[in-house]
C-alpha positions in Angstrom: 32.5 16.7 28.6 30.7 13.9 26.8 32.2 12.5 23.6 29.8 11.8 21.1 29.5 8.2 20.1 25.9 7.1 19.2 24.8 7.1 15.4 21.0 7.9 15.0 19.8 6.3 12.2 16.6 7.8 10.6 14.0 6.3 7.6 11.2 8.8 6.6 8.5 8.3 4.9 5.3 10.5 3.9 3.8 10.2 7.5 6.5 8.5 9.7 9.9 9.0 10.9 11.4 5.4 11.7 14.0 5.8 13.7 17.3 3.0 15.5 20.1 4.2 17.6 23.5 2.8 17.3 26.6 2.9 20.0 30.6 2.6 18.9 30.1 -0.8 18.6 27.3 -0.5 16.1 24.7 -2.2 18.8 21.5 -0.7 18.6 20.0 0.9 21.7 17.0 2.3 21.2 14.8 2.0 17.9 10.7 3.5 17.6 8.8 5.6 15.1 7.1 8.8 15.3 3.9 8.0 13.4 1.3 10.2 12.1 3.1 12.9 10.7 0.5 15.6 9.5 -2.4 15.0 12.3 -2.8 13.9 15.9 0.2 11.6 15.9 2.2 9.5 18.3 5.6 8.4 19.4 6.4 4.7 19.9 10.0 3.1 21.5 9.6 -0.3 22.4 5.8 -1.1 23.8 5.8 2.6 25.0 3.6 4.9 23.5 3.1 8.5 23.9 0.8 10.8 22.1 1.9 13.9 20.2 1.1 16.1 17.7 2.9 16.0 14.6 2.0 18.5 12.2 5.0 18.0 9.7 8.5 16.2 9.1 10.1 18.8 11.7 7.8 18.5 14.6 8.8 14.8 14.3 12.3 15.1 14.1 12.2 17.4 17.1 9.9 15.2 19.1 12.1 12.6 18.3 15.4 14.4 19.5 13.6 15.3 22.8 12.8 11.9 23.3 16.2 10.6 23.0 17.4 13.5 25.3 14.9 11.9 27.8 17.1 9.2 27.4 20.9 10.6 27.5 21.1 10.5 23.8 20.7 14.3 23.0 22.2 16.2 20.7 25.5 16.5 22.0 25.4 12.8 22.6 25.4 12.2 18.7 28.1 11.6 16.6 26.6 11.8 13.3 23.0 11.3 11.4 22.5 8.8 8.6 19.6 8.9 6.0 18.5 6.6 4.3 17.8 7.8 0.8 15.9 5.7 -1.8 17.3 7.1 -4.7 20.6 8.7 -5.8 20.3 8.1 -9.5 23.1 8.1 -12.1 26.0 10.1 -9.6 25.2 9.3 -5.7 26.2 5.9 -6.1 28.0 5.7 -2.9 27.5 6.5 1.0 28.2 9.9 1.5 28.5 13.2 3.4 25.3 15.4 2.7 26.6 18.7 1.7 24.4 21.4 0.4 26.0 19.7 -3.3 25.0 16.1 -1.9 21.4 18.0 -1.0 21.1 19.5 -4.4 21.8 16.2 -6.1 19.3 14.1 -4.1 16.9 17.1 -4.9 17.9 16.4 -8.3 16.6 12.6 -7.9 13.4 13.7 -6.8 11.2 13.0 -10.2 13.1 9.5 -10.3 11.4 9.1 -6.6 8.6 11.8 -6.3 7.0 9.3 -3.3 10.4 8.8 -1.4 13.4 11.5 -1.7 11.1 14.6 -0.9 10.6 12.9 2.4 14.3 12.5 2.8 14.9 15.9 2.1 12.5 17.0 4.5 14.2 15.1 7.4 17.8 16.7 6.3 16.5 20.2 6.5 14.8 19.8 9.6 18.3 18.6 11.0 19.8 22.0 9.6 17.6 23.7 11.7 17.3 21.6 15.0 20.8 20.3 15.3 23.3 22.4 12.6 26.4 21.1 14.0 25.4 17.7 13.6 27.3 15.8 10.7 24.8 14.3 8.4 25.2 11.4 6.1 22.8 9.3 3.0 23.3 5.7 2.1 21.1 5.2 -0.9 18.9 2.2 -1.6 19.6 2.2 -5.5 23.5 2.3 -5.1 23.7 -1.8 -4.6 22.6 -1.9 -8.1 25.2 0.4 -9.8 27.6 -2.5 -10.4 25.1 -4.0 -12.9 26.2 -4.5 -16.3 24.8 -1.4 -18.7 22.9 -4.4 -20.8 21.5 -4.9 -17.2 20.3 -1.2 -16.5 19.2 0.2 -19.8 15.5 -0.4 -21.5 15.4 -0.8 -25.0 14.7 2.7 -25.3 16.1 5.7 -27.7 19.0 8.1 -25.9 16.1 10.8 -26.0 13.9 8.8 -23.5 16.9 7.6 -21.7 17.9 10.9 -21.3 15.2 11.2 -19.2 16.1 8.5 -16.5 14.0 5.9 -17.7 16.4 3.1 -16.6 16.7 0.1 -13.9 17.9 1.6 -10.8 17.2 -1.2 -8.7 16.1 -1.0 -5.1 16.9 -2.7 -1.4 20.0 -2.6 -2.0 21.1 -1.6 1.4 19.0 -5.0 2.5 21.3 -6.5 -0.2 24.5 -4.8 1.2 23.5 -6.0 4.8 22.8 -9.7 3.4 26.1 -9.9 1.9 28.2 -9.0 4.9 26.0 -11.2 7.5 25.5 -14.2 5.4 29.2 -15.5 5.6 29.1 -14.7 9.6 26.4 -17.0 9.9 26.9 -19.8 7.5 30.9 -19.8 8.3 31.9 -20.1 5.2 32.6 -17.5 2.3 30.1 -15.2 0.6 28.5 -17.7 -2.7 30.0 -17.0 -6.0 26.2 -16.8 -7.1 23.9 -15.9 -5.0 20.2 -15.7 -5.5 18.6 -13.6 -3.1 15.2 -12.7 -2.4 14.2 -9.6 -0.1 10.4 -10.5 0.5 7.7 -8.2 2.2 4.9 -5.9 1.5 7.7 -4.6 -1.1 9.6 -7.8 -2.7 12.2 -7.8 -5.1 14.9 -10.4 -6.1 18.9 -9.7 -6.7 21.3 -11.7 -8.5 25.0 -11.3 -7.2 28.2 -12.1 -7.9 31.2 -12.3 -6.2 29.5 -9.8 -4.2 28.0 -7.2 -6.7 24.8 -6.7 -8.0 24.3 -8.1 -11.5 20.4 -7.8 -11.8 17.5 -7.5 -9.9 13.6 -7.8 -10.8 12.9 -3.7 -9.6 14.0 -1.1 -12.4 12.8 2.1 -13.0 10.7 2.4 -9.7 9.9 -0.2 -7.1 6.4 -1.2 -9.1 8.5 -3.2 -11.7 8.9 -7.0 -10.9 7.7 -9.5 -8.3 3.5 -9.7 -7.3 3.8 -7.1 -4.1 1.7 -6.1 -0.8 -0.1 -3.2 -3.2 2.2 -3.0 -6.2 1.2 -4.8 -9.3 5.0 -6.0 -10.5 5.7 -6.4 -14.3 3.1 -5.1 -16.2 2.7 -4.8 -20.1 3.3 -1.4 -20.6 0.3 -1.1 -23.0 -2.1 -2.7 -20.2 -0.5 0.6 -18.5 -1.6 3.0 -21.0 -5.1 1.5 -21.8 -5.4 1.9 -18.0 -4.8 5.6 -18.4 -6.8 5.8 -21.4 -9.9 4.1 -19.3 -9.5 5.5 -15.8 -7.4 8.5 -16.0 -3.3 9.4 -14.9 -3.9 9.8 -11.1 -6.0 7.0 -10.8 -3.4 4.1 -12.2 -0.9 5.7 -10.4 -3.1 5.0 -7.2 -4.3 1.3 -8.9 -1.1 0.3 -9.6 0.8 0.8 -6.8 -2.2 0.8 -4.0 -4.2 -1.4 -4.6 -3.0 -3.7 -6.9 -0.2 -7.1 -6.1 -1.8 -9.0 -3.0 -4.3 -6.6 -2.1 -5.5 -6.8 -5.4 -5.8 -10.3 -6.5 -7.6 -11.1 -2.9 -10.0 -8.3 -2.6 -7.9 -6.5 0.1 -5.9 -8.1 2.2 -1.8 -7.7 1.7 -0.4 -8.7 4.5 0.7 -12.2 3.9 -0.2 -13.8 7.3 -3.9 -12.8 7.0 -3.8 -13.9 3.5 -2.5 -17.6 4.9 -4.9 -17.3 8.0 -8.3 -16.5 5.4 -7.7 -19.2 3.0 -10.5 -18.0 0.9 -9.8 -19.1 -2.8 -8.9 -15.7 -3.5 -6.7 -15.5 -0.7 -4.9 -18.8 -1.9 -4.8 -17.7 -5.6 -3.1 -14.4 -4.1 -0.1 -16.9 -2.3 0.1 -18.8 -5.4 0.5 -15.8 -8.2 3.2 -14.4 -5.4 4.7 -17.7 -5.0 4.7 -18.5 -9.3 6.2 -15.0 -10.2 8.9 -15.5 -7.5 10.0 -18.7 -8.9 9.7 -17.4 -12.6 12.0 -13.9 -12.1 14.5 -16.6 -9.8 15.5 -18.4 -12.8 15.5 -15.4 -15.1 18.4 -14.0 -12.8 20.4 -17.0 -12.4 20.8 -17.3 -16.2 22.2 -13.7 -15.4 24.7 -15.3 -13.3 24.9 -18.6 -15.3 24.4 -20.3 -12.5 23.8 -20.4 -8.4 25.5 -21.6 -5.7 23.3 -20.6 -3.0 19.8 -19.0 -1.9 18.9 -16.7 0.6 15.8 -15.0 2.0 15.6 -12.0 4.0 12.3 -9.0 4.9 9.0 -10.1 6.8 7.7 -12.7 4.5 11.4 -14.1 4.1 12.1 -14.5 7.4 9.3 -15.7 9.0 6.7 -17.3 6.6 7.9 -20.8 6.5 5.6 -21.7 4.2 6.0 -19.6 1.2 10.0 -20.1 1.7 8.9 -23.7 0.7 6.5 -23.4 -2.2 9.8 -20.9 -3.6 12.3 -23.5 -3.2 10.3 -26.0 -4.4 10.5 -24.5 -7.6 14.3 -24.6 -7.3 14.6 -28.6 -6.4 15.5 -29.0 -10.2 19.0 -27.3 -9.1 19.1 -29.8 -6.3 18.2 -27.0 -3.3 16.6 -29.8 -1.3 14.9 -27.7 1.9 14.7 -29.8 5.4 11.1 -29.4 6.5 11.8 -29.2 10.1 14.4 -26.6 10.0 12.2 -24.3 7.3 9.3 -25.1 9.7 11.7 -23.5 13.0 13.1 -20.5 10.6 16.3 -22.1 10.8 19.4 -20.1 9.4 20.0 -23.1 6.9 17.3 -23.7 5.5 18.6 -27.4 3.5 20.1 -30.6 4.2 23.8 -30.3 4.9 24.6 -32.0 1.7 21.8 -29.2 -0.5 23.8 -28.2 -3.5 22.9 -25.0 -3.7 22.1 -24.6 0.0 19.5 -22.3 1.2 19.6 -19.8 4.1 17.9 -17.2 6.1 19.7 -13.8 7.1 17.8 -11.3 9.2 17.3 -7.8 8.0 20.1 -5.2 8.9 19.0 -2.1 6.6 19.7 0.1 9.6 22.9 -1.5 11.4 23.9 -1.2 7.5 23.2 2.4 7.4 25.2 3.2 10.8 28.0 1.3 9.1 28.4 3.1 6.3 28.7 6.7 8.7 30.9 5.4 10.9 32.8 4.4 8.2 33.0 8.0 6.6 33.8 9.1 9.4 36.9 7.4 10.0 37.7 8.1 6.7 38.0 11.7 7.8 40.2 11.3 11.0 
């Protein structure tokens, strides 16, 4: 009889199922994405490809399960599935079992995340249905954030439109979550009292935390508020907003503003910051330098929410890799005395400054998934 011990570890979006498989010792095995979801779609692990029709969120699922089967990961292999959720509002502020409550209450969510948490929702029923024996679990980007002080969360808004939700959720926060348990394993030393940390890729946001927690963070009501994005246009005068609607209609500034707006808009298309560095066009290099300003201007606003910093640290695609942006940020932060050494931000070093840098600067690679599995298998033991 095989005991189960793998964690599947699922991230669904509108057309794709992203998916990383985790043993007992939270070492991922496997990881792909079924891609395509509503056409002629495909499944990819690894370099492997394979053609498939996906025609909605359970045709995915299910091609994914008989995929792992293929593997000796089927069903019965499983321990438990873990979501990840983008928003649990006010209530799931936690990791948690999904029970048809949990369900409800993520349903509840969906108007806070009408892009994201239908998606999830999708991928939990389709479990029911495939695999009902198999625990389920959420971990919920917006839950980092629910340590923020309430002078942190709420807009200056009346309790009629706050009653509404309009409020600063905050999102990444499981990239947070996963940057604050890996960042002391690879520096060697304690987690910073003050840590400034910036998650930068198509979707960028910055996080101020404290002794551990969340105390702000640029995203708020959605993940359009904040830094200059891939699409998304960041912090926007709320009455260039409604002039936009007044001019061009609801449906179209919804599509504007978080499509084809941020990177993509500023350099007439592209948002993917390598092609931006390898075009060079003026456009392309005003595009790098608005990113590169606002990043450095929302930076200091959130260490004077933490009165102070004691260290910096970059994680996502553009964090991680694009040496050169890393440096134009923390140029900005020299002042502080965050003094990078070229030739280890040049090699994507994990310390990014001279061993004397006060604050220091490092790099910690993205765990959003390994995060995810965590948090199950720590529910689960909870229950034994």
């Amino acid at each position: 009889m095989i005991t189960p011990s793998e964690i599947l570890v699922l991230n669904t979006g509108s057309s794709s199922v992203k998916f990383a498989v985790f043993d007992a010792q939270l070492q991922e095995r496997l990881s792909g994405v079924a891609d395509g979801i509503g056409g002629a779609g495909q499944l990819r692990i690894g370099a492997e490809r394979e053609a498939v029709a996906l025609p909605d969120h359970r045709h995915a699922l299910s091609a994914v399960l008989t995929r792992l089967a293929h593997d000796g990961i089927g069903p019965e292999a499983l321990r438990a599935v873990a979501h990840r959720v983008v928003h649990g509002g006010t209530q799931l502020t936690a990791p948690t079992r999904i029970t048809p409550e949990v369900r409800a209450q993520i349903a509840a969510c969906v108007p806070l995340a009408p892009l994201h948490n239908p998606h999830a929702l999708s991928a939990i029923d389709a479990l029911d249905h495939l695999a009902p024996k198999l625990p389920q679990y959420a971990s919920f980007d917006t839950a980092f954030h629910a340590t923020a002080p309430e002078v942190a969360q709420r807009y200056a808004l009346p309790p009629e439109a706050e009653a509404l939700g309009l409020r600063r959720y905050g999102f990444h926060g499981l990239s947070y979550a996963a940057l604050c348990r890996r960042l002391p394993e690879i520096s060697g030393t304690p987690l910073p009292t003050r840590l400034l940390a910036f998650h930068l890729g198509n979707g960028a946001s910055i996080c101020a935390i404290e002794n551990g927690q969340s105390v702000a963070t640029t995203m708020g009501y959605s993940p359009l508020e904040g830094l200059t994005m891939g699409t998304r246009v960041g912090t926007l005068d709320s009455n260039a907003t409604l002039r936009l609607v007044e001019e061009i209609g609801l449906t179209q500034t919804k599509t504007l503003l978080n499509s084809k707006s941020g990177l993509a808009g500023l350099s007439g298309g592209l948002s993917d910051m390598r092609a931006l560095e390898e075009a060079d066009t003026p456009e392309a290099r005003f595009a790098i330098a608005h990113f590169c300003y606002w990043a450095i201007r929302h930076g200091h606003s959130l260490i004077g929410a933490m009165g102070g910093c004691d260290a910096i640290a970059f994680t996502g695609g553009i964090g991680e890799n694009a040496d050169a942006i890393r440096a134009r940020i923390l140029a900005g932060f020299s002042w502080l005395g965050c003094i990078p050494d070229p030739h280890r931000n040049a090699e994507n070093a994990a310390c990014l400054t001279f061993a004397d840098s006060q604050p220091s600067a490092w790099i910690v690679p993205a765990e959003e998934e390994r995060q995810i599995a965590m948090h199950a298998r720590a529910l689960i033991a909870d229950t034994q």
